[in-house]
N, C-alpha and C positions, 0 to 999 in steps of 0.2 A: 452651712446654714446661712441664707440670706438675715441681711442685716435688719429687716422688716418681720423677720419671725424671732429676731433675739431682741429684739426689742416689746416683742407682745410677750415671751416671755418673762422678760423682769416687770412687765407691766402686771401681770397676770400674779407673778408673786410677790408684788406690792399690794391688792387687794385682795390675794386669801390669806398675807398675811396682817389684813388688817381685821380680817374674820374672827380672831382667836383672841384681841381686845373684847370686839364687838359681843363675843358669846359669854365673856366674862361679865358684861353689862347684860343682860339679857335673861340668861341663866336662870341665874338665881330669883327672877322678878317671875319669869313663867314657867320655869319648871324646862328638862329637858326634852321631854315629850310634846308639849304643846308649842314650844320653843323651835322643834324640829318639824312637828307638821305647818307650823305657819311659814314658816323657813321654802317649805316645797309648793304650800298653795300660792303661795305668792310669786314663786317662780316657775309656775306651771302656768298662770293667769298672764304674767307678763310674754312669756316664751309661745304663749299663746294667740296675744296679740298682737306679737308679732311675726306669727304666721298668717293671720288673715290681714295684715299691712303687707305681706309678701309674697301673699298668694301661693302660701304652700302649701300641700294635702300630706294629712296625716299620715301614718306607716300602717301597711294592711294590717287587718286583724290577727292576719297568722305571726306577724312579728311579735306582736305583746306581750306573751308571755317569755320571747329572749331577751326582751326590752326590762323588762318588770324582774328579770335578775338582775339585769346589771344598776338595773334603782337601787335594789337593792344592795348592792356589792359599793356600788361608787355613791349613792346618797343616802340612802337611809339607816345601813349601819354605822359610817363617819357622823352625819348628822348627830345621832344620838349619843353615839359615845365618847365624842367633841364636848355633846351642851355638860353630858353630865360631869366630864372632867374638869368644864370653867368653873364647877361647883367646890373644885377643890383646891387645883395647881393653876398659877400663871401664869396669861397667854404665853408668855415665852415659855415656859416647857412644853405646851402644846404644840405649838409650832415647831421647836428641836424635835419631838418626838413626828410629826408630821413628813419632817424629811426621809424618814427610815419608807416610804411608801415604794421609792422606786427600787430601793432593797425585796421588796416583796414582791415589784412587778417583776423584775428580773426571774426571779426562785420562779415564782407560776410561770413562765414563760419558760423555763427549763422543763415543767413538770408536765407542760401542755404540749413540748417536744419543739418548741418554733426556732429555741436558742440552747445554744452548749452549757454545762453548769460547770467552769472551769474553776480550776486552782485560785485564782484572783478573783471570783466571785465570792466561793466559799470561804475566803478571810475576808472579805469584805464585810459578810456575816457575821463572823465572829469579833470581827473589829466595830460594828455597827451596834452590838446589843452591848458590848462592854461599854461601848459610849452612852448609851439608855441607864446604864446601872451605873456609871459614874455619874452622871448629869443629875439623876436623882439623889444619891450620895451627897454629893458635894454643895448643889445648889443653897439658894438661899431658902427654900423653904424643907421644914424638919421633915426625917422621914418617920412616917409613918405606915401603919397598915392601909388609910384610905389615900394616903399621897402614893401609893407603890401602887393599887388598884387603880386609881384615876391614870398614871404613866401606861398600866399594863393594859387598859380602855384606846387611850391615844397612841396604844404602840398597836391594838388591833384594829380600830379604825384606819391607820395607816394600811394595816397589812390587808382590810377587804377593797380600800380604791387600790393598794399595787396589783393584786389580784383582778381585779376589775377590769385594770387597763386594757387588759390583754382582751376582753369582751368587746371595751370600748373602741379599740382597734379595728374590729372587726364589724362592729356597726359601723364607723366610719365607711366603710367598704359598702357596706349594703344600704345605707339609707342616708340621705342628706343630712347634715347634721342639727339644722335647723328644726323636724321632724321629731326625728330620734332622741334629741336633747327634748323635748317639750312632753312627747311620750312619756321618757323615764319621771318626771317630773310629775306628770299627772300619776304615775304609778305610785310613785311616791307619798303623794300627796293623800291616797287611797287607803295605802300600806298603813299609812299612820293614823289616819282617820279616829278609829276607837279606842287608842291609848291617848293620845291626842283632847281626844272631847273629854277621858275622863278624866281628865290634867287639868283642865279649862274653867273647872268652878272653884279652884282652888288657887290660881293665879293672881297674880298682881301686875295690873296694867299700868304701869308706869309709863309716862311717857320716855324716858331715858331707854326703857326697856322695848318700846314701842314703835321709838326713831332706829335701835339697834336692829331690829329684826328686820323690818322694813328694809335699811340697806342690806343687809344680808340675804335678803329673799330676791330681792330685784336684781340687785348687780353683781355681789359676789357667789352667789347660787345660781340663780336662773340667766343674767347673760354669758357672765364667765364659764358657766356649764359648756355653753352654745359654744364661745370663742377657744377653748381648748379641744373642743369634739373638731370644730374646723382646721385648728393648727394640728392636732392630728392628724388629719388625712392629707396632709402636707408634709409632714417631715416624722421621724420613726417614731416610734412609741416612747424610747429611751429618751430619744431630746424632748420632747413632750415634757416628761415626767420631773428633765430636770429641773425643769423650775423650783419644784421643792427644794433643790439646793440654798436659793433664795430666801426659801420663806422666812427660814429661820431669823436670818438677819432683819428681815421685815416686823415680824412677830414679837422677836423682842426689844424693838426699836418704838412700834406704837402700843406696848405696852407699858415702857416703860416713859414714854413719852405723856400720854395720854391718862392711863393708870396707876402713874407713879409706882408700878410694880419695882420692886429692887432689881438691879443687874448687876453681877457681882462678876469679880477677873475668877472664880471657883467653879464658873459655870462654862468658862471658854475651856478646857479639854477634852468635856464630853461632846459640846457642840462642835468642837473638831473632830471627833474621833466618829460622831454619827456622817459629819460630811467626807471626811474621806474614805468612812464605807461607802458612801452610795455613791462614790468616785469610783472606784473599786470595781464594783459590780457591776456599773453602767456601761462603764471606760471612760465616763464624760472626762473631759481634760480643757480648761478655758484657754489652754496656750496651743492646742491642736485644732484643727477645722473639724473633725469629724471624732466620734468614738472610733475602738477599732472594732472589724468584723467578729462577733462572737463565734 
């Protein structure tokens, strides 16, 4: 991996994981529905223009609807079941639990025949949800019936963008990313449209809530959408993904920086035990050049 894509990397997991503060200001002010459609109009309008700053042309009409799954796979189910989780647990569980994605892209790339589903992935599994069931365990906040739904939310929004990749891989291949990122984006943006509007006379426009979404739509949604589609078709799905490895430490740093969220030394085995699954099943290794071949 050039030294120029591990660095967009950690850059890329420094702002999604500053997403999961962001959504915990936000949230609760608009609701996670209207939270998530502003979240896409906003990064459909930017992604937008700057396509007509770059003179790009849209993706034909026959792509839209492969488009408008993977909006859905990698934005609008994360979207939503992100906003509603900030409703409950602490950007840093969100974020621990956000790492388990390339655990899923793995599995769907086993299921969709691309990759081997070997010995060392399948414990990686097994070591990756025991680290989800300690983290919530253990952490600082009590468990309950709606802390275990909110985790079981952030563990399935993981698991439709690792699933997703594997589409998003593949539009890399067929349409410029530039494009195809603004597509999904308008899809999105559609998708949500009518739960969206009915969320919107019920909201509170806070400006706090207002500055939050705003960043979140522009830069951590709609361009970082862009600049992962493009590191993508650069280097494999797997290094892609790891970034998630990062986030975690991202997430619970400007959480608890920002939000005075607790971080407690109870919470460091589960977030170990989710990152050395998704070591596991990736093969990622920081002290090797490459994963190995699956």
């Amino acid at each position: 991996m050039h030294t120029r894509h591990f660095l967009q990397l950690i850059g890329m997991s420094a702002l999604w994981g500053a997403s999961f503060p962001l959504l915990r200001i936000a949230s609760p002010a608009l609701g996670p529905w209207l939270l998530a459609g502003l979240r896409c109009t906003l990064a459909a309008v930017v992604l937008a223009v700057l396509m007509r700053a770059l003179r790009e042309r849209w993706p034909p009409r026959a792509a839209w609807p492969r488009l408008a799954l993977l909006s859905l796979l990698t934005v609008v189910t994360p979207f939503v079941l992100f906003s509603w989780a900030a409703l409950v647990i602490p950007a840093g569980y969100s974020a621990v639990l956000n790492a388990t994605a390339p655990l899923f892209g793995v599995l769907g790339a086993a299921v969709a025949g691309e990759e081997k589903l070997t010995t060392r992935r399948l414990l990686g599994c097994a070591v990756g949800f025991a680290g989800v069931a300690l983290l919530v365990q253990l952490g600082p906040v009590a468990v309950t019936p709606q802390v275990v739904l909110a985790a079981l939310a952030c563990t399935a929004a993981a698991a439709a963008y690792g699933f997703g990749t594997i589409l998003m891989k593949r539009a890399t291949m067929a349409y410029a990313p530039l494009p195809a990122s603004a597509a999904v984006h308008v899809a999105a943006a559609l998708i949500l449209l009518a739960p969206a509007g009915a969320a919107a006379p019920s909201a509170h426009y806070t400006p706090a809530a207002l500055i939050a979404v705003t960043v979140l739509g522009t830069i951590t949604s709609g361009f970082m959408y862009w600049i992962s589609m493009r590191l993508m078709r650069e280097i494999p799905a797997s290094a892609a993904t790891s970034a998630a490895f990062m986030i975690p430490l991202f997430g619970v740093s400007w959480g608890g920086l920002f939000l005075g969220e607790p971080v407690t030394a109870s919470m460091l085995p589960g977030c170990l035990l989710v990152l050395a699954a998704t070591a596991l099943i990736t093969g990622f290794n920081p002290f090797r050049g490459a994963p190995p071949e699956p």
